[in-house]
C-alpha positions, -999 to +999 in steps of 0.1 A: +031+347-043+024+316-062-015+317-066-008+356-074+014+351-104-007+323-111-030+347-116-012+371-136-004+338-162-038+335-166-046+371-175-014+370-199-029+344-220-058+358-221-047+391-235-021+376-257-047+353-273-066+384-281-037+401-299-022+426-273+012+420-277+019+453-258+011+436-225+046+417-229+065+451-214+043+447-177+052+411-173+068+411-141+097+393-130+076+363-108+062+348-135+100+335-144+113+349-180+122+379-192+105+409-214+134+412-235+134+376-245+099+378-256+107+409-271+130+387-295+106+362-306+100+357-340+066+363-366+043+337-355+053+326-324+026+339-307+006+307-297+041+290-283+039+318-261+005+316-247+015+275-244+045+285-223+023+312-200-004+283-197+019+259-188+040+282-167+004+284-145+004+250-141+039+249-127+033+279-105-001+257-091+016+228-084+041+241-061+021+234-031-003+201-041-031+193-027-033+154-016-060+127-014-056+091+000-080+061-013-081+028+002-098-003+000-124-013+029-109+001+063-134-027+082-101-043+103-066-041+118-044-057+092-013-048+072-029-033+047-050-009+073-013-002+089+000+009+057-028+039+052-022+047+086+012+054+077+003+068+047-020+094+068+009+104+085+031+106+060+004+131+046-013+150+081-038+175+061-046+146+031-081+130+039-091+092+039-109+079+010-121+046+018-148+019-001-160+010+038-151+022+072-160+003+103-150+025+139-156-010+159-129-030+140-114-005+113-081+015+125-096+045+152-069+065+145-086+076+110-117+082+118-122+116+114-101+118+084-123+089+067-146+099+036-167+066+027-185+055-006-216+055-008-221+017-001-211+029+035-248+039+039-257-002+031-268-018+062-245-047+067-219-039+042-190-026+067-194-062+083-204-081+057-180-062+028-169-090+009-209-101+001-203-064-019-173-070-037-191-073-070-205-032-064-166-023-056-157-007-092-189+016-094-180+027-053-148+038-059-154+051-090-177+075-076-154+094-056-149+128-069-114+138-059-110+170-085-099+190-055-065+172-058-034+174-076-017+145-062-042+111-056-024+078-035-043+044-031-036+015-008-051-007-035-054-049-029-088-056-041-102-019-061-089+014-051-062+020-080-096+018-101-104+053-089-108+083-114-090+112-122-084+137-142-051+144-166-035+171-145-036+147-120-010+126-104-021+095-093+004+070-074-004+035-065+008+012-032-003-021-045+000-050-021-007-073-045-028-073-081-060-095-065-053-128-061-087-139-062-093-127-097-057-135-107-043-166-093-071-183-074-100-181-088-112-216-089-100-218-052-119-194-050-151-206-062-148-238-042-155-220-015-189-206-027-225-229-026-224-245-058-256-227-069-236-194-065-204-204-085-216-193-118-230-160-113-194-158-091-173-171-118-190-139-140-180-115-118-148-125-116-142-124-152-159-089-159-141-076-125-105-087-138-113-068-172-119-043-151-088-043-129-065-046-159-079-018-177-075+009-149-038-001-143-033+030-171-050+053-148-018+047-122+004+074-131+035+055-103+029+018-091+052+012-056+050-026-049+053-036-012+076-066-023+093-084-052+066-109-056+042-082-059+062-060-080+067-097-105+029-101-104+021-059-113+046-068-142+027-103-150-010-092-148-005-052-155+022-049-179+035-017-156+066-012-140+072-008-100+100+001-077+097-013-043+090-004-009+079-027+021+052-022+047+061+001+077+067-017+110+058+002+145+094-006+162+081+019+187+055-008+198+068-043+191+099-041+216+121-066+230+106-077+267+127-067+304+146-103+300+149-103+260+167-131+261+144-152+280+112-174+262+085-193+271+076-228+262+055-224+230+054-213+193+031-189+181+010-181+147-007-146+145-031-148+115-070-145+108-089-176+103-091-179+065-080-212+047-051-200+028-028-196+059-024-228+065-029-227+103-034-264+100+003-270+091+011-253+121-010-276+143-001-308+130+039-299+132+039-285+167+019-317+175+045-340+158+076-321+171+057-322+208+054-290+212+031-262+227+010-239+198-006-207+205-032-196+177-044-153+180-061-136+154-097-141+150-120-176+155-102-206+144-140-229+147-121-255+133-090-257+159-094-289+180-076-274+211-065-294+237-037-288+263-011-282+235-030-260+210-046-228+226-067-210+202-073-169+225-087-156+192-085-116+190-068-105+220-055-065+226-024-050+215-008-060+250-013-092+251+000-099+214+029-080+224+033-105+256+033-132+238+054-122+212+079-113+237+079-151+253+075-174+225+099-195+211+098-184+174+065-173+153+054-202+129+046-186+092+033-216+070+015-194+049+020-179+013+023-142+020+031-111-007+046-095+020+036-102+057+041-076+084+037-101+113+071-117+107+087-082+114+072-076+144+080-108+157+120-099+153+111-064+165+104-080+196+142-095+193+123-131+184+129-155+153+107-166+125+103-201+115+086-188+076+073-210+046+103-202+022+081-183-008+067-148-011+076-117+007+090-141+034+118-143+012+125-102+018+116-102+052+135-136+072+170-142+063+176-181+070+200-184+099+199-148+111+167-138+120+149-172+115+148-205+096+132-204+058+116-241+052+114-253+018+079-271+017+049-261+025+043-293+044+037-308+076+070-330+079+088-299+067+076-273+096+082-303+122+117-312+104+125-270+111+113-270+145+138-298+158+165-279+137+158-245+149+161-258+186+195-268+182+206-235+170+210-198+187+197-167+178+210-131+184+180-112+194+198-075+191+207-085+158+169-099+148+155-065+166+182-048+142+168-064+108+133-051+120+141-012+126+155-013+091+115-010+080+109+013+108+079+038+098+101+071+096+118+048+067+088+040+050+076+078+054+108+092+039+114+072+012+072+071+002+075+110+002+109+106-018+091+086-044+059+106-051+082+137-047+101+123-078+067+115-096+056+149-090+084+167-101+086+138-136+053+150-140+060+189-143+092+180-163+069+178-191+062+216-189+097+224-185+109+207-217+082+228-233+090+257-217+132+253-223+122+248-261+102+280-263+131+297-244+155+283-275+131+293-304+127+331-290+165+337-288+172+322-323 
């Protein structure tokens, strides 16, 4: 019925724009007015009423959209990667725009939904992506997603960049506006061979140009936390409700004897500088305690009978030792952080670096300890504290199902639901102020 009067809409324009006002006595019902108002309309309204039929078409169209996801390189098994998984379900028939895909480390469970750029056909550039940051605005910019009426990127690095047209609905899950380009930069470069820094320190600035200016092509920014919904505000000048990551309470349960723990702390992260695995070291070494490290190669981990470094280890095994460590250690600065939640899904507390989405995702006392430094003595300080205290672990595995995945799924469909429908309002004030001018 839709697509068919649709149809008719379009013919009613066309018929109307060539003066054949007679055709106004076959307009059938579906199209949603009424001959005799048209009937009623006065000298010269003839071009408000092919706006209304043209407009009315678009209405009609949009009452089943068609939907596209975009994300940023799907080359691991992070947060962000867990977020367009849930995004893919949220959405079943919507395929999988993505910069880079790798099927060794990316998430399997989008593989055959996954349409890559065309860097994708670069040897090297799934493993290596970040060498191919600078090429990241041309990639995404080349997808051609005309086919939809309703566009969503996952967007940390370049995927809210995307275009599309102005009949298009485009919302945007931002993790965080890059930090890189935003807040780090000369970090940043310190990292590079000095020779490189230059030509890297031009990029950066032509790239954050870049990401500033294609903020206006996000019709609907949902931020996954308050920091990040500050920092859209700060570096885009746009507006954001928010909406945390989903968390797989299906998978990170509570162990047979939930009450029971092992001997050691444990920190979940990938081997890059800025989460501060080192403060977890050097206080679990202070405090005497045992550390266990997962999540990638930590090369620079001096391990020794107190510090175990396993590196990436299978979902099983993460869950295991989730299940028996004392608390998770979370020295790091964090725009959100999924890993603290799955930790108190499995009924266990946080000890979290108080800053960042830590703050929306550990309450101090409850479901773990916030420390106020980022520090050494601080962690070790929290460690001796949080061992003279008791924790509920129903209650902590309570907190967590709060951001279960049905939760996220509802309330993302409630909000581009509501963008949708804010979208086709437009038509409908046009259309109720060519309903008021016929009957005068």
């Amino acid at each position: 019925m839709a697509a068919s009067a649709a149809a008719i809409c379009g013919r009613v324009i066309n018929v109307l724009q060539k003066g054949r006002e007679d055709v106004i006595d076959k307009i059938p019902k579906s199209v949603g007015t009424s001959q005799s108002h048209l009937r009623r309309r006065r000298e010269g309204d003839i071009e408000d009423v092919v706006r209304f039929f043209r407009d009315r078409r678009e209405v009609t169209f949009s009452s089943s959209p068609r939907v596209a996801i975009v994300s940023d390189p799907l080359v691991q098994r992070g947060g962000a990667e867990r977020v367009v998984e849930a995004l893919a379900d949220a959405f079943p028939d919507a395929p999988v725009y993505a910069l880079l895909y790798s099927e060794t480390t990316g998430p399997k469970s989008l593989r055959s939904r996954v349409r890559t750029s065309w860097l994708q056909r670069v040897p090297q550039a799934a493993r290596r992506h970040r060498a191919f940051f600078p090429f990241f605005p041309a990639a995404i910019e080349s997808f051609d997603l005309s086919a939809y009426d309703i566009v969503i990127s996952s967007h940390h690095t370049a995927a809210k960049g995307l275009l599309r047209g102005a009949d298009q609905l485009h919302v945007c899950y931002c993790h965080t506006p890059m930090r890189a380009l935003w807040e780090r930069s000369a970090a940043e470069l310190q990292t590079l061979p000095l020779l490189a820094r230059p030509f890297a320190g031009a990029v950066f600035r032509s790239v954050r140009v870049w990401d500033y200016a294609t903020a206006a092509r996000v019709d609907r920014f949902i931020a996954n936390s308050r920091v990040t919904q500050m920092r859209i505000q700060r570096h885009y000048g746009r507006e954001s409700t928010v909406l945390a990551p989903p968390i797989d309470v299906e998978r990170f349960t509570p162990g047979p004897g939930a009450t029971s723990y092992g001997d050691y702390y444990l920190v979940a992260s990938r081997p890059v500088p800025y989460k501060r695995v080192d403060i977890a070291i050097a206080a679990t070494r202070a405090a005497g305690r045992r550390l266990v490290i997962v999540g990638g190669t930590h090369k620079r981990v001096a391990v020794d009978s107190d510090v175990i470094a396993l590196g990436i280890v299978d979902d099983a095994t993460l869950l295991n030792l989730m299940r028996g460590a004392r608390a998770l250690l979370f020295p790091q600065y964090e725009d959100f952080g999924m890993t603290p939640l799955e930790m108190n899904a499995c009924g266990r507390p946080v000890i979290a670096f108080a800053a960042g989405g830590a703050l929306d995702t550990v309450i101090d006392g409850a479901t773990g300890l916030h420390v106020a430094e980022q520090s050494v003595a601080a962690f070790a300080l929290a460690i001796s504290r949080f061992e003279t205290m008791r924790f509920d672990s129903a209650a902590i595995r309570a907190h967590a199902e709060s951001f279960s995945k049905e939760n996220f799924i509802r309330r993302l469909r409630d909000e581009v639901a509501a963008a949708w429908h804010a979208r086709g309002n437009v038509s409908r004030n046009r259309e109720n102020e060519l309903h008021t001018r016929v009957l005068e």
